[in-house]
Chimera marker file (.cmm) of the C-alpha trace (Angstrom):
<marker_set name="trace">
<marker id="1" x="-48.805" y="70.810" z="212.526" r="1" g="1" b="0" radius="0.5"/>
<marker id="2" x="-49.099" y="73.106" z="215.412" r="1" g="1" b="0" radius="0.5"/>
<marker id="3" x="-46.804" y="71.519" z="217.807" r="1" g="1" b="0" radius="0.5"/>
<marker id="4" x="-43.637" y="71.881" z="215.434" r="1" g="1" b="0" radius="0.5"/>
<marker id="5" x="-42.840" y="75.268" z="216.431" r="1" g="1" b="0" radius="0.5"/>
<marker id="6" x="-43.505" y="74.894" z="220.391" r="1" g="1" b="0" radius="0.5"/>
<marker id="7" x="-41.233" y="71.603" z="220.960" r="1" g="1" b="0" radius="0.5"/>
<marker id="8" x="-38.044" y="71.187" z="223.117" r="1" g="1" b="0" radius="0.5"/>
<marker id="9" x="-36.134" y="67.791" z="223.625" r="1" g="1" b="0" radius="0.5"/>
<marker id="10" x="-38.649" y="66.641" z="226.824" r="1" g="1" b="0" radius="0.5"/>
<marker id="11" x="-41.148" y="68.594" z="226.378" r="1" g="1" b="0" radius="0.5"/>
<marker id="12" x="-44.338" y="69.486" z="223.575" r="1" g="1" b="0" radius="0.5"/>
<marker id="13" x="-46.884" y="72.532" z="224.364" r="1" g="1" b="0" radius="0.5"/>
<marker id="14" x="-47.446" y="76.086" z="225.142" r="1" g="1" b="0" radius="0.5"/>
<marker id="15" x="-49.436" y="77.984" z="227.309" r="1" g="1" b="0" radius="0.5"/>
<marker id="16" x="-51.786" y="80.834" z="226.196" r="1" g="1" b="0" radius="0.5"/>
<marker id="17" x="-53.638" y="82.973" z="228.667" r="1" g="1" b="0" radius="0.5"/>
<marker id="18" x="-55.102" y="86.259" z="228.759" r="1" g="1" b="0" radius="0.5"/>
<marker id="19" x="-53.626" y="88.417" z="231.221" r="1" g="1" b="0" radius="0.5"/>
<marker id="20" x="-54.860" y="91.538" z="232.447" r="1" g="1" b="0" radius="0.5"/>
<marker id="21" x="-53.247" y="94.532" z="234.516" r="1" g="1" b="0" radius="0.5"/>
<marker id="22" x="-54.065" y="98.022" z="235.720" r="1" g="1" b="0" radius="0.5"/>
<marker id="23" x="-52.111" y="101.414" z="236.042" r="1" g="1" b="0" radius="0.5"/>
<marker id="24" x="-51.185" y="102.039" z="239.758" r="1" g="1" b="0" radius="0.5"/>
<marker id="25" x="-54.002" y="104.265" z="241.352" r="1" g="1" b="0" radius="0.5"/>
<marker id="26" x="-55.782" y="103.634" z="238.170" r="1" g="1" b="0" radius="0.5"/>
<marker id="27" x="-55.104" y="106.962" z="236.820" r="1" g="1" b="0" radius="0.5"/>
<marker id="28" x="-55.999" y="106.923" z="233.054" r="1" g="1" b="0" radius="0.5"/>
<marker id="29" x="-52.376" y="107.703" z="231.352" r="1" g="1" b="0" radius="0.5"/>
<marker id="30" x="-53.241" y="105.658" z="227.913" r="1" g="1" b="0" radius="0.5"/>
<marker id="31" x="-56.313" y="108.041" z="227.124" r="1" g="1" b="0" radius="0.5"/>
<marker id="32" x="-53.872" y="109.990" z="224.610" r="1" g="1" b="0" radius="0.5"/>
<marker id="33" x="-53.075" y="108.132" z="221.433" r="1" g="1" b="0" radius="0.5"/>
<marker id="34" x="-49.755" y="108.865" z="221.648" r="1" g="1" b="0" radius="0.5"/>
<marker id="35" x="-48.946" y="106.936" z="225.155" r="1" g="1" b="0" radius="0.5"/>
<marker id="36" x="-51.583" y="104.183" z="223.903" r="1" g="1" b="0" radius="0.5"/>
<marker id="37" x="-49.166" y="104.043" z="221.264" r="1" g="1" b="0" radius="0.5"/>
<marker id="38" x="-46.164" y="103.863" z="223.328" r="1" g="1" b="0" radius="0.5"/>
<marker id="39" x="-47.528" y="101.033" z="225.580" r="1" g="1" b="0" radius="0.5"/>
<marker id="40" x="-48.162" y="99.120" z="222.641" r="1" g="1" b="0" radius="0.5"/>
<marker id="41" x="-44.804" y="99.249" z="220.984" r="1" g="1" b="0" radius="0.5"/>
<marker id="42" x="-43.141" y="98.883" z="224.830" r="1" g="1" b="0" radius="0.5"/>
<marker id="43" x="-45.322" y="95.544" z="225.810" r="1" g="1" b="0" radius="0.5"/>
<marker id="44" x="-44.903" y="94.033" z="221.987" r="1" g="1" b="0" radius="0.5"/>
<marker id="45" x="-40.831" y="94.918" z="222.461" r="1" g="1" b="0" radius="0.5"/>
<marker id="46" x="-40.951" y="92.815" z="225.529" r="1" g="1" b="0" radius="0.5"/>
<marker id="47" x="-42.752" y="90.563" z="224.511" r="1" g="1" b="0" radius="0.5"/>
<marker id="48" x="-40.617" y="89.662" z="221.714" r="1" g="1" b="0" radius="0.5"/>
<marker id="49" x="-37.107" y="90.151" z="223.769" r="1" g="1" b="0" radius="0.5"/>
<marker id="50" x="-38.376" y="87.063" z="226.159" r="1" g="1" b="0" radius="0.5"/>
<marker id="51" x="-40.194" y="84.786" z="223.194" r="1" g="1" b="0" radius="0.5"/>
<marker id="52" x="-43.749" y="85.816" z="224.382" r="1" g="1" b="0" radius="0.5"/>
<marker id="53" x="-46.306" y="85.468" z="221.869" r="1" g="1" b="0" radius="0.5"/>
<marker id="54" x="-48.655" y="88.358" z="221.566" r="1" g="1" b="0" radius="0.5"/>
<marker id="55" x="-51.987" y="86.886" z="219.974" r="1" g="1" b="0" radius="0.5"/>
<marker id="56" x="-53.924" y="90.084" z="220.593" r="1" g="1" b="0" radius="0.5"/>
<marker id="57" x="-53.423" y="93.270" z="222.607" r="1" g="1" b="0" radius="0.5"/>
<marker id="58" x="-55.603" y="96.447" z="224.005" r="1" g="1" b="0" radius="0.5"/>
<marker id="59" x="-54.885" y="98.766" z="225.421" r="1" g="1" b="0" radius="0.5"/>
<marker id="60" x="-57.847" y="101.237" z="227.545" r="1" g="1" b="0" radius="0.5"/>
<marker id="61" x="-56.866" y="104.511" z="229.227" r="1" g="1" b="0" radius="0.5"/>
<marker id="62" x="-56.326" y="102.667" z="232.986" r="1" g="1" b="0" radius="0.5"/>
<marker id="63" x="-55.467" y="98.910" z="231.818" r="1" g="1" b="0" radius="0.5"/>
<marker id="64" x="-54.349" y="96.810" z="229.135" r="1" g="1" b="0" radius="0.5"/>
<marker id="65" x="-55.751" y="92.977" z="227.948" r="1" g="1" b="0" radius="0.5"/>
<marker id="66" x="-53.282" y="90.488" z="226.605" r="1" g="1" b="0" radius="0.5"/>
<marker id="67" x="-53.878" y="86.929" z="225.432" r="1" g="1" b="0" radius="0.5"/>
<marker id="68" x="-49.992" y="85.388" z="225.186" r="1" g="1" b="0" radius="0.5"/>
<marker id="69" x="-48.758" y="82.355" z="224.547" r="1" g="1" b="0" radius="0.5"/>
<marker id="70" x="-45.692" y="81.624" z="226.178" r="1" g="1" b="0" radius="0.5"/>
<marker id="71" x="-43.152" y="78.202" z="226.138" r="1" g="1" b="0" radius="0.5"/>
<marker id="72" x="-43.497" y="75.405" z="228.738" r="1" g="1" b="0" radius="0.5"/>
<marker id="73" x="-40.052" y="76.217" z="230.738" r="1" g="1" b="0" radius="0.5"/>
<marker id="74" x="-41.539" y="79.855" z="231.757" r="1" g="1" b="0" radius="0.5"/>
<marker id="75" x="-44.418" y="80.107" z="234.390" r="1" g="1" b="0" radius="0.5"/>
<marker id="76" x="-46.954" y="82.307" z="234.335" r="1" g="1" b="0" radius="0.5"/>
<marker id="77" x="-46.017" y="84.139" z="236.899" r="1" g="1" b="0" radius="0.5"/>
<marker id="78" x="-42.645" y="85.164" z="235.252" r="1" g="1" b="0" radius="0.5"/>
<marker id="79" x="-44.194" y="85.825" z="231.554" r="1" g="1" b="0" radius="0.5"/>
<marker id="80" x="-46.748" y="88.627" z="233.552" r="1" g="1" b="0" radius="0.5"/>
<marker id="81" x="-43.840" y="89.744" z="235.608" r="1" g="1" b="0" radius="0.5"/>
<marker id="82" x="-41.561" y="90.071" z="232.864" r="1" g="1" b="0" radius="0.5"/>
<marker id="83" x="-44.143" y="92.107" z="230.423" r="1" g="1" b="0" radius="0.5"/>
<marker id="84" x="-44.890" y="94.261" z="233.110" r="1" g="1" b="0" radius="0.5"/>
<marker id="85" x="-41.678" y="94.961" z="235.059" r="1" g="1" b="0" radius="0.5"/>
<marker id="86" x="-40.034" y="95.395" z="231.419" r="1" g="1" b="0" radius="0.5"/>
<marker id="87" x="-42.759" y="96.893" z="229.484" r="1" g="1" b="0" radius="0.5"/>
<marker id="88" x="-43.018" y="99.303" z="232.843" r="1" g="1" b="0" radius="0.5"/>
<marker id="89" x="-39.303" y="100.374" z="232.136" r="1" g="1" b="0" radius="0.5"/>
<marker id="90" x="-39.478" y="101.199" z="228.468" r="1" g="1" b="0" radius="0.5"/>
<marker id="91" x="-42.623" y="103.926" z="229.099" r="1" g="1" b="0" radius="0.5"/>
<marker id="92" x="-40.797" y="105.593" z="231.666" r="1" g="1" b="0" radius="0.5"/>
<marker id="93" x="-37.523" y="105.651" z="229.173" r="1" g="1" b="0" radius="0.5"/>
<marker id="94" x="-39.921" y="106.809" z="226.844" r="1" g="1" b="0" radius="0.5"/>
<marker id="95" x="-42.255" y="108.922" z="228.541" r="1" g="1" b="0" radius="0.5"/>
<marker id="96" x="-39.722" y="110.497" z="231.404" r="1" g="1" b="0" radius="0.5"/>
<marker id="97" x="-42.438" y="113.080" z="232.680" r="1" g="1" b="0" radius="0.5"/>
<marker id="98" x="-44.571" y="110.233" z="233.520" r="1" g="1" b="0" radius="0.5"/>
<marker id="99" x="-41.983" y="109.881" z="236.742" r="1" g="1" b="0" radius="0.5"/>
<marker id="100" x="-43.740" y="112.944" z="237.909" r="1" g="1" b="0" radius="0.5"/>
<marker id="101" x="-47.259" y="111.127" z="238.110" r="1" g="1" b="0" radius="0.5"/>
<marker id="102" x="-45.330" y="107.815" z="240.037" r="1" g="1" b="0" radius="0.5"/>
<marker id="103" x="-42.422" y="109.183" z="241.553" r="1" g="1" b="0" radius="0.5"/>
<marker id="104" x="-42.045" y="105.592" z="243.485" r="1" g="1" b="0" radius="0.5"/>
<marker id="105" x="-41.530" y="104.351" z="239.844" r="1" g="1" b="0" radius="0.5"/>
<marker id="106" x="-44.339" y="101.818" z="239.603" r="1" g="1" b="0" radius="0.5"/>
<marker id="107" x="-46.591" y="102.044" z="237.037" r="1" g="1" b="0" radius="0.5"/>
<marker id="108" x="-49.047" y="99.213" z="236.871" r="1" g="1" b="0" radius="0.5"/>
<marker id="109" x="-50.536" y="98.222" z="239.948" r="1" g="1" b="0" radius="0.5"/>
<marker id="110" x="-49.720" y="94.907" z="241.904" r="1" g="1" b="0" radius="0.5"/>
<marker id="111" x="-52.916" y="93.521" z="241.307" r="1" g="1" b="0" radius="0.5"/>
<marker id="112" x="-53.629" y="90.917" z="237.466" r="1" g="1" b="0" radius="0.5"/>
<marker id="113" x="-55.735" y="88.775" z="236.422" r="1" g="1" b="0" radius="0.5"/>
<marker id="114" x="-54.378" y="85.574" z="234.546" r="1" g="1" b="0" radius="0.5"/>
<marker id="115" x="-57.073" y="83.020" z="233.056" r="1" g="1" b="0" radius="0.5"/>
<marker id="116" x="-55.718" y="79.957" z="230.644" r="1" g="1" b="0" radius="0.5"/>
<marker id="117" x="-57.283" y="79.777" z="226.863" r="1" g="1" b="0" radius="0.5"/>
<marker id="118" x="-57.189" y="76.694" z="224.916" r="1" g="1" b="0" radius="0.5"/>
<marker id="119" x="-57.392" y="75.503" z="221.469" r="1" g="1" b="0" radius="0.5"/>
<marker id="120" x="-59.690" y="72.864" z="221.900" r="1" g="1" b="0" radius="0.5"/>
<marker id="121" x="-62.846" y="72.811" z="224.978" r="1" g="1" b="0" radius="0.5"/>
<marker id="122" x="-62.723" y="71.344" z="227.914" r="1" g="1" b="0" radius="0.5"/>
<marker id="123" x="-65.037" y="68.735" z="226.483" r="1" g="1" b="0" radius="0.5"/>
<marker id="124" x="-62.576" y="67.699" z="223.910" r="1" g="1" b="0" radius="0.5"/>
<marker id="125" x="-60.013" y="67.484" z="226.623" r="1" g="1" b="0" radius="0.5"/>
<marker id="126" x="-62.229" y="65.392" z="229.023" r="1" g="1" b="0" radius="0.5"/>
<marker id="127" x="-62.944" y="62.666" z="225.933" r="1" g="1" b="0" radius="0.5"/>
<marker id="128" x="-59.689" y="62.822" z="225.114" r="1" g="1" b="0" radius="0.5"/>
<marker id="129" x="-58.511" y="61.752" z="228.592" r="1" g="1" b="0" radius="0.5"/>
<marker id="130" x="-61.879" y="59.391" z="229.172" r="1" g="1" b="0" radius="0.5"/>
<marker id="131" x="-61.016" y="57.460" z="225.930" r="1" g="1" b="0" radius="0.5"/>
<marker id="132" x="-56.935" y="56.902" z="226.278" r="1" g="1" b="0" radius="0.5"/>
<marker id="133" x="-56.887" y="53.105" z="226.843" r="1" g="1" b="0" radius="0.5"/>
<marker id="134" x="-59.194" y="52.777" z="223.690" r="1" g="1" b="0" radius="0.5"/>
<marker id="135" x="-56.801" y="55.179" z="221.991" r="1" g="1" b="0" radius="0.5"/>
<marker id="136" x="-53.311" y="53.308" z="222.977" r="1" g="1" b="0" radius="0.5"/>
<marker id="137" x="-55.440" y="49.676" z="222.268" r="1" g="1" b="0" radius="0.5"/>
<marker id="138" x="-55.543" y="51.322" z="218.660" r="1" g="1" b="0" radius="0.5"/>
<marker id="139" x="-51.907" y="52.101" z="218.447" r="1" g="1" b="0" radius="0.5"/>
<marker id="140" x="-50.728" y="49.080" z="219.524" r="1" g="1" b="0" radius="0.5"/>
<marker id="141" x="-52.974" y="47.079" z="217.221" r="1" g="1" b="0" radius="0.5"/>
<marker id="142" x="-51.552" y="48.895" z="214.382" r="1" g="1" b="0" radius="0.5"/>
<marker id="143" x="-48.077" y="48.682" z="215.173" r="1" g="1" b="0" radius="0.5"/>
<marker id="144" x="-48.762" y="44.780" z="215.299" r="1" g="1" b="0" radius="0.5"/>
<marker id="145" x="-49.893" y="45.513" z="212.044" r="1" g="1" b="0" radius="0.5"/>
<marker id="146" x="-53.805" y="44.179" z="212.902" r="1" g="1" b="0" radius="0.5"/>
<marker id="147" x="-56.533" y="46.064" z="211.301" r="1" g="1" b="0" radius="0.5"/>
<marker id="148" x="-58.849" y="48.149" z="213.399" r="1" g="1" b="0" radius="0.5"/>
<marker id="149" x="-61.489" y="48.232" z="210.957" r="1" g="1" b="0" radius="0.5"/>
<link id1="1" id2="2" r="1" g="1" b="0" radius="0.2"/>
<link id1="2" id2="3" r="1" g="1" b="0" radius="0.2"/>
<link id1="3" id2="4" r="1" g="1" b="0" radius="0.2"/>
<link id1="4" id2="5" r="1" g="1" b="0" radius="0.2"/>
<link id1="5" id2="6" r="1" g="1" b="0" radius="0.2"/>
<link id1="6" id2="7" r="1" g="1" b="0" radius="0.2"/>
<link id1="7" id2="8" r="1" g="1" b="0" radius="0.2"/>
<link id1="8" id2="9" r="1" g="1" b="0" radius="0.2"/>
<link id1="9" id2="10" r="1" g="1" b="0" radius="0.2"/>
<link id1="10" id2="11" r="1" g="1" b="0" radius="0.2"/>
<link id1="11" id2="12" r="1" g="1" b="0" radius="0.2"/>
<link id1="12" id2="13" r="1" g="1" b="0" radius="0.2"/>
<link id1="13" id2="14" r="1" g="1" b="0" radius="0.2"/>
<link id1="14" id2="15" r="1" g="1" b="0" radius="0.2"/>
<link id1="15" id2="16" r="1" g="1" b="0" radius="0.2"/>
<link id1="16" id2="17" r="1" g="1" b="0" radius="0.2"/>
<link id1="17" id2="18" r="1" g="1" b="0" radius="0.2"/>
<link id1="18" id2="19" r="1" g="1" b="0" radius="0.2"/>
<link id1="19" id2="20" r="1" g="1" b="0" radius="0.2"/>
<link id1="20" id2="21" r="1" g="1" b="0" radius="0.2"/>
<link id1="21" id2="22" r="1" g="1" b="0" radius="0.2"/>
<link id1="22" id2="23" r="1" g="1" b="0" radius="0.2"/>
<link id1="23" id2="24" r="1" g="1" b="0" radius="0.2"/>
<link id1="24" id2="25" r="1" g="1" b="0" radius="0.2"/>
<link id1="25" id2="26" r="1" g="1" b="0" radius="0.2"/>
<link id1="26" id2="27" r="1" g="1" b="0" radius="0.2"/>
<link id1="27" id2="28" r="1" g="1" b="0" radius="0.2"/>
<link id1="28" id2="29" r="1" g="1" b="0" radius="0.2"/>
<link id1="29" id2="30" r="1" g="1" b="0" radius="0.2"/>
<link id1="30" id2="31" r="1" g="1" b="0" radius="0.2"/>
<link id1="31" id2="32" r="1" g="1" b="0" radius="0.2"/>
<link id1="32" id2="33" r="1" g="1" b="0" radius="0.2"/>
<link id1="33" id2="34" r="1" g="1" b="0" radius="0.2"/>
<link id1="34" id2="35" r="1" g="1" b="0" radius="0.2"/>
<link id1="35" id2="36" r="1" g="1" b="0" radius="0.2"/>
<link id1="36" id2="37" r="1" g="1" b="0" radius="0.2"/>
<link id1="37" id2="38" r="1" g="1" b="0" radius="0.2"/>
<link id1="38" id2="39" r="1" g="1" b="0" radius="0.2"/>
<link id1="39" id2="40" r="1" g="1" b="0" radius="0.2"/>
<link id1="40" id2="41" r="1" g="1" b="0" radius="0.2"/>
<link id1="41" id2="42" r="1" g="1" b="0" radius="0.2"/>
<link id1="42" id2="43" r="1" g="1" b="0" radius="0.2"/>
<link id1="43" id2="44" r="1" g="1" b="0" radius="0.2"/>
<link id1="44" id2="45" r="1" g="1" b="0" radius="0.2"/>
<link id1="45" id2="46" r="1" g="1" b="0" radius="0.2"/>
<link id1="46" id2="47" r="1" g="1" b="0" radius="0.2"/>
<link id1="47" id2="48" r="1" g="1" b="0" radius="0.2"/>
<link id1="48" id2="49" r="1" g="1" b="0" radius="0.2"/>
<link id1="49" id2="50" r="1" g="1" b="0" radius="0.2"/>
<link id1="50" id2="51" r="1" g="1" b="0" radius="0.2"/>
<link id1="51" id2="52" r="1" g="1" b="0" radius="0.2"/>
<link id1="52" id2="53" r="1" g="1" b="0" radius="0.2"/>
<link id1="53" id2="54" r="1" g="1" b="0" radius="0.2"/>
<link id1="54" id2="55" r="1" g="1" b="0" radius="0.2"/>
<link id1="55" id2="56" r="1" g="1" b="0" radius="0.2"/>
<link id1="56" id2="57" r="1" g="1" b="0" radius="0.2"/>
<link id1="57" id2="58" r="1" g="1" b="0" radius="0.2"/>
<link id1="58" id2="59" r="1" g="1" b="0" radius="0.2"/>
<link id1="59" id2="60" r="1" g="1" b="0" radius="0.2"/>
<link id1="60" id2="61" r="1" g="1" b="0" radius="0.2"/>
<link id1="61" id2="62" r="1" g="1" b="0" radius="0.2"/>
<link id1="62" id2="63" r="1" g="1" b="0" radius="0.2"/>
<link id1="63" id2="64" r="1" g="1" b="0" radius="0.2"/>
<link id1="64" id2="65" r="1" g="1" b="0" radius="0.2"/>
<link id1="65" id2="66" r="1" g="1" b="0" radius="0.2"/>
<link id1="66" id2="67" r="1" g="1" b="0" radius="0.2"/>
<link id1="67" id2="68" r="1" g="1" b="0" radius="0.2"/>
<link id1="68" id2="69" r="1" g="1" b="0" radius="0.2"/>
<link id1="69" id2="70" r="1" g="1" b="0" radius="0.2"/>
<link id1="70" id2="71" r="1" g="1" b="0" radius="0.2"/>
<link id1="71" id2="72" r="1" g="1" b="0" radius="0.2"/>
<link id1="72" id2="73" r="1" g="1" b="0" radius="0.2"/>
<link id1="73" id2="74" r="1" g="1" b="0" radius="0.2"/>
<link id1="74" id2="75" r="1" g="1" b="0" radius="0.2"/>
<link id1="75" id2="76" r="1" g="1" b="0" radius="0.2"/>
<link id1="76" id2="77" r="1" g="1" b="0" radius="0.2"/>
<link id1="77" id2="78" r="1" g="1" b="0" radius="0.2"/>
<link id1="78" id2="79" r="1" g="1" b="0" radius="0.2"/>
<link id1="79" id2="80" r="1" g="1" b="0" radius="0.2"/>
<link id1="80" id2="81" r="1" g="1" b="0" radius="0.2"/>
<link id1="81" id2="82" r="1" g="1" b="0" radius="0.2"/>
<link id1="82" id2="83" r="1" g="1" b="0" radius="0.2"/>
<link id1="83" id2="84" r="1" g="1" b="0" radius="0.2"/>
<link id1="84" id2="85" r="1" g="1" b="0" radius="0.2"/>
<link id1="85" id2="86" r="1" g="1" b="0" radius="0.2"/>
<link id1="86" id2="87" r="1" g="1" b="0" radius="0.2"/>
<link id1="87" id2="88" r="1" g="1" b="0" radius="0.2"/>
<link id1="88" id2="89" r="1" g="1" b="0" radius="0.2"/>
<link id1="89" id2="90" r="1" g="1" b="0" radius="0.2"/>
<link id1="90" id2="91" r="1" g="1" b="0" radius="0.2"/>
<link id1="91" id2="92" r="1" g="1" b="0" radius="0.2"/>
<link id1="92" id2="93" r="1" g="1" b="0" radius="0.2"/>
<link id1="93" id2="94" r="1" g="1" b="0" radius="0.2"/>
<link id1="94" id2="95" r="1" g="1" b="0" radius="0.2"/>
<link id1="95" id2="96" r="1" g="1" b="0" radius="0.2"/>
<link id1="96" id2="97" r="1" g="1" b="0" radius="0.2"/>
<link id1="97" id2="98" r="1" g="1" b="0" radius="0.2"/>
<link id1="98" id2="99" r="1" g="1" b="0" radius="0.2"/>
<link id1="99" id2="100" r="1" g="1" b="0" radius="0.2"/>
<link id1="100" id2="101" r="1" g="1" b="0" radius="0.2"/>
<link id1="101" id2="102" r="1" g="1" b="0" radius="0.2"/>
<link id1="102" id2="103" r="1" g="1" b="0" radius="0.2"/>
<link id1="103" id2="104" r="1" g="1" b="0" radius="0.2"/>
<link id1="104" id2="105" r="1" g="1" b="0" radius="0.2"/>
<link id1="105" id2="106" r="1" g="1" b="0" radius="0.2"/>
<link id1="106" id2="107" r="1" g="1" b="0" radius="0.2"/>
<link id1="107" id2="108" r="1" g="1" b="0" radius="0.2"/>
<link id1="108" id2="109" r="1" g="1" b="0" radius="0.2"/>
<link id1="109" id2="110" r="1" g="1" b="0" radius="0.2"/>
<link id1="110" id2="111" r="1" g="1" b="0" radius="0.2"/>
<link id1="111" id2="112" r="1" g="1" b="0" radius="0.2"/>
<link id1="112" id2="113" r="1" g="1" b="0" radius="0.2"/>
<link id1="113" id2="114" r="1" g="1" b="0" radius="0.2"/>
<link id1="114" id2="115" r="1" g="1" b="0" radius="0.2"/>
<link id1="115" id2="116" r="1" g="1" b="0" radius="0.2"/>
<link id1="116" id2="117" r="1" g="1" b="0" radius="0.2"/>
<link id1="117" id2="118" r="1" g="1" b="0" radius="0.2"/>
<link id1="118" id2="119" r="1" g="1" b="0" radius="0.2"/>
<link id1="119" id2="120" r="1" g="1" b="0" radius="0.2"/>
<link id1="120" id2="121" r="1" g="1" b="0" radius="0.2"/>
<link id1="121" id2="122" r="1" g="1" b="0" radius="0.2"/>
<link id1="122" id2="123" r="1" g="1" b="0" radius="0.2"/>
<link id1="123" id2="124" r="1" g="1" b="0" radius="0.2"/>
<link id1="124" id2="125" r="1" g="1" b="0" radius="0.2"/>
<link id1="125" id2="126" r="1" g="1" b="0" radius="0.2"/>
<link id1="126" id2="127" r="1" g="1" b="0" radius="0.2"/>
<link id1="127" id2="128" r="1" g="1" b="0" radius="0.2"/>
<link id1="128" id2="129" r="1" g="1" b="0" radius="0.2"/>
<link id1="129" id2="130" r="1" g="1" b="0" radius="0.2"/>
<link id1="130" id2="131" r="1" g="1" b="0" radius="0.2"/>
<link id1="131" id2="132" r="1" g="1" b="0" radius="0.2"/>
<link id1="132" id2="133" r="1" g="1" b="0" radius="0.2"/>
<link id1="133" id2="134" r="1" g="1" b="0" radius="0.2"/>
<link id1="134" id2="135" r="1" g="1" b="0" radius="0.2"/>
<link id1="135" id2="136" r="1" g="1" b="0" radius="0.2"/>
<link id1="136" id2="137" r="1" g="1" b="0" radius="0.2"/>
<link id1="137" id2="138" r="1" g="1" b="0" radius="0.2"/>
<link id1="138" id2="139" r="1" g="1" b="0" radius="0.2"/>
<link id1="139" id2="140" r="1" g="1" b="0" radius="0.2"/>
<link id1="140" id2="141" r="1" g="1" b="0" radius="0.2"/>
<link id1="141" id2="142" r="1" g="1" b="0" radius="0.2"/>
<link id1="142" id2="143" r="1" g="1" b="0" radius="0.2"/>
<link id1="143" id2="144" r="1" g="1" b="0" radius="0.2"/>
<link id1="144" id2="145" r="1" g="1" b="0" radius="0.2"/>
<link id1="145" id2="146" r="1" g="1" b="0" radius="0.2"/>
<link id1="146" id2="147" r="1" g="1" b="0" radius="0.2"/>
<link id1="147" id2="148" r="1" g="1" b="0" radius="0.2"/>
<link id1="148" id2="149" r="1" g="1" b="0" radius="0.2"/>
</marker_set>
């Protein structure tokens, strides 16, 4: 089932989005396989330090796509502030000439883009929600042990 793995005591559910940032002054630093590379490995790191889900990654020469899934307690704010602040610290630990380029020391931009994803459509959520009382009627029928047939 694939709520097992994203369940707390109150709570049941994930989020998955697809975020998307840009390099400060959209200068094109990942166009080199190497600091492609090193983006990679820095966002995943991150990602996996603060239990964010990576579900698929790229990264282009002046901004990287993400689609995360990330637990209930943390907002989405925080999960894109967290993989960028953090994986923003590991390039420059990695990479320390790129201080030269961004001497202020930021290295995406403060604009993102955040847009949910689902696992079912909207129309499967809308039905869902439209057809509740008929669903609970069936519940409690068979708890009362009545056939719905």
């Amino acid at each position: 089932m694939i709520y097992e793995d994203n369940t707390t005591a109150h709570s049941v559910g994930w989020f998955l989005f697809h975020f998307q940032w840009c390099t400060k002054y959209r200068y094109r630093i990942f166009s080199k396989e190497k600091l492609k590379n090193i983006c990679l490995i820095a966002i995943s790191e991150v990602a996996k330090r603060h239990n964010i889900g990576i579900e698929e990654i790229d990264v282009e020469p002046d901004h990287v796509h993400l689609i995360v899934k990330f637990p209930m307690r943390m907002s989405i704010s925080q999960a894109m502030n967290l993989l960028k602040g953090g994986s923003s610290k590991l390039i420059f630990e990695l990479c320390p000439k790129l201080r030269l380029r961004y001497p202020q020391g930021h290295l995406w931009s403060k604009g993102k883009f955040a847009g949910s994803v689902g696992h079912i459509t909207l129309e499967v959520a809308k039905a869902y929600a439209k057809n509740q009382e008929a669903h609970h009627a069936k519940i409690f029928l068979s708890i009362k042990g009545i056939s719905t047939l």
